[in-house]
N, C-alpha and C positions, 0 to 999 in steps of 0.2 A: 556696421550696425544694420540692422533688416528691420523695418517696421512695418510692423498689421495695422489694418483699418478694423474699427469694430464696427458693431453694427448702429453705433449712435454718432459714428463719423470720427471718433478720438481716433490719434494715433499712438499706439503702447511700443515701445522700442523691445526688441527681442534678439537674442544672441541667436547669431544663427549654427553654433554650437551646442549641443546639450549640455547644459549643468550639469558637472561631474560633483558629486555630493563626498564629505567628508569622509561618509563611512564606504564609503565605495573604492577610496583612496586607500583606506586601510586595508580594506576586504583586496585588494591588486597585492599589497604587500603581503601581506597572509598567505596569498597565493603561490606568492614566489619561496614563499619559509615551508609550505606543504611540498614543492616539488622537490625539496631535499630530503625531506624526512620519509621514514617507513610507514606502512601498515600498524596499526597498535599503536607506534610511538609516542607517550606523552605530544599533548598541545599546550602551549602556554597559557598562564590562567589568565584571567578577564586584568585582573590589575598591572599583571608585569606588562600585557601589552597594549593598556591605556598608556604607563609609564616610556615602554620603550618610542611610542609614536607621538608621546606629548597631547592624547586628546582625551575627551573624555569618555567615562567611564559607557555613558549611555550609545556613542559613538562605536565603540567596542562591540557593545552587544548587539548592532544593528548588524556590523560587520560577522559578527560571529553565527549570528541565526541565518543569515543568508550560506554564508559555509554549511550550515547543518543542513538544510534544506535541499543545497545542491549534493549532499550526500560526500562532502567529502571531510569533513567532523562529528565525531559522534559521542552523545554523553554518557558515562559510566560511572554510572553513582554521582559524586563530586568530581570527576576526573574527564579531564574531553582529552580525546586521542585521535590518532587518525584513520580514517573509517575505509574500508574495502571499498572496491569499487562498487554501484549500484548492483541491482542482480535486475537484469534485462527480462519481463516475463513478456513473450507473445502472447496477445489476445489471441488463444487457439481452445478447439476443447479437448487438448491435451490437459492432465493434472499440472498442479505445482509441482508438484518432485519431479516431473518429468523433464519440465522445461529448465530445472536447477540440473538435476545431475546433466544434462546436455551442455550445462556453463563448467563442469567439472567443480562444480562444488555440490556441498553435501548439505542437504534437505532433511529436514524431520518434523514430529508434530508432537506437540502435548496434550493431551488430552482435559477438557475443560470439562466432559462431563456428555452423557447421553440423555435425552428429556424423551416423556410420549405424550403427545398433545392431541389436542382434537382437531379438527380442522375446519378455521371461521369460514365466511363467503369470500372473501378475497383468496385464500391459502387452496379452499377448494378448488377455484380458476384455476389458479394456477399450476396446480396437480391433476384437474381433471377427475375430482375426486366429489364426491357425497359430500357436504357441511354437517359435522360431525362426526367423518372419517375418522381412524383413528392415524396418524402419524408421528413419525420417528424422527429424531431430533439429532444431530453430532454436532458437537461444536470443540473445534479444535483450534491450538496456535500454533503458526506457522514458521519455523526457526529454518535459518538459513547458516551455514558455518558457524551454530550455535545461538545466532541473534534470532529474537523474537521477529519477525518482520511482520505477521498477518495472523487475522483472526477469522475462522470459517466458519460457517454455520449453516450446516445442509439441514434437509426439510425433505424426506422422501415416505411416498404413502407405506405403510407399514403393511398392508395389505401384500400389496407385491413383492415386497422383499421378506418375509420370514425368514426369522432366526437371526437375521442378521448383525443384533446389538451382542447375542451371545457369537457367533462365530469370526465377527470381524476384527482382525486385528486394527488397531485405531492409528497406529505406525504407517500400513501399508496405504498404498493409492486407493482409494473409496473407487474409482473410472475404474479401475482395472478389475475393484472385484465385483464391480457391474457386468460391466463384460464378463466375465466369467462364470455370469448366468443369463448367458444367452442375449441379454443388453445391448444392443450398438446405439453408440453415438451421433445422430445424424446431423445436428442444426442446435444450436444456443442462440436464444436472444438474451443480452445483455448491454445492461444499460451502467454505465458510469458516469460518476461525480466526484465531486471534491466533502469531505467533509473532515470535521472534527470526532475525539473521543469524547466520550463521556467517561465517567471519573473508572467505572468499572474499565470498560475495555482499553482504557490509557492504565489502569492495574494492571491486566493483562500481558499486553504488550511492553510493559515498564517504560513508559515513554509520559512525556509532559502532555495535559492534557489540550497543550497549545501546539502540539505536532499534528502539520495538515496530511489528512489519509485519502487514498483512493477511495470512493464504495464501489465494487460493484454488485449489481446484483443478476443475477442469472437463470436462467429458467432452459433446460433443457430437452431435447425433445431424441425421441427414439426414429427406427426407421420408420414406424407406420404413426408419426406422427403424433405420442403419445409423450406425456409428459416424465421425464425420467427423476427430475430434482427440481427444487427452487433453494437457490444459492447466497446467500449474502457473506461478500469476502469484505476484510476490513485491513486496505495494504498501507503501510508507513508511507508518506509520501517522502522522507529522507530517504530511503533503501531502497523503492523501487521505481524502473522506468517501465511503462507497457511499451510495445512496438507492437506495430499493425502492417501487415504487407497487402497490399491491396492492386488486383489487376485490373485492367477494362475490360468491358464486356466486350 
């Protein structure tokens, strides 16, 4: 037994082992029933594996959201199965597609709809633009081997880019057909957090509206330092992992 001193002189007795909690004991078991089973395959439901481990039902589901979260259960419809592995995106300013088809899987987007806004004093900043500019709006979902995983939403001054909501296909890399007018890439800043959906974009993405998502948000810039987009991405935090590779200076 290991005992602390507080700070009023008592002493409290303390394991000097971590409490391994109940649902955490399930969640090990669970673990070892996933390494046999496939991609897709049926997961037992919430009761048979209260039933099979003898605890309760709320025990179960602590166990089971920690599964979801670590990406390796996923829900469909009433049905939970067993989930791909995460899809790794590098914070780069490459596109999504880019960095999926490089995992050898297969990337797509649906199209949620194009807007033309004007542009407040914050949106201005951040484009570099007039307050009352006019700008162009995409917002697209981001599906991954068919799963929904992300929500996009670019903001690029309409000015610069003519024609672009009539010519762009909404399928293809937006980066790519930047570049392809003359556009390079030079520098993102980009900030990430944690948050939650809201009822729309947990629609969206068909997901509970108690599934934890990445934000990021992103502002990109050209070679001569000029602002190219301002980006809000909105990632599953079951589906996906960022990776950062970072050198010394």
């Amino acid at each position: 037994m290991v005992y602390t001193k507080t700070c009023y002189g008592e002493r409290v007795s303390a394991s000097a082992e971590p409490r391994v909690l109940k649902h955490q004991l399930v969640r090990a078991q669970l673990e070892r029933l996933l390494d046999d089973l496939e991609v897709d395959d049926p997961f037992p439901a919430e009761r048979e594996i209260a039933e099979r481990f003898d605890v309760a039902r709320e025990t179960v589901r602590q166990a089971l959201r920690e599964l979801l979260l670590a990406g390796r259960i996923e829900r469909r419809g009433r049905t939970t199965v067993v989930a791909r592995p995460k899809i790794l995106q590098p914070l780069s300013m490459g596109s999504y597609t880019e960095a999926v088809k490089e995992q050898g899987r297969s990337g797509g987007r649906i199209l949620v709809g194009w807007s033309a806004l004007v542009a407040d004093d914050i949106l201005a900043g951040q484009l570099a633009i007039q307050i009352g500019s006019p700008v162009l709006q995409l917002e697209r979902v981001l599906t991954t081997d068919g799963i929904r995983v992300g929500l996009e939403t670019t903001k690029l001054s309409a000015a610069r880019y003519p024609g672009l909501r009539d010519t762009f296909d909404y399928r293809d890399s937006l980066y790519a057909e930047i570049r392809s007018r003359g556009v390079h890439f030079a520098r993102t800043v980009d900030t990430i957090e944690t948050a939650l959906p809201d009822s729309r974009e947990s629609a969206l993405l068909t997901v509970d509206t108690r599934t934890p998502m990445f934000l990021l948000n992103r502002v990109s810039y050209d070679q001569n330092g000029i602002p190219i987009e301002q980006r809000r991405s909105l990632y599953r935090g079951d589906r996906m992992t960022f990776t950062a590779v970072m050198t010394a200076p």
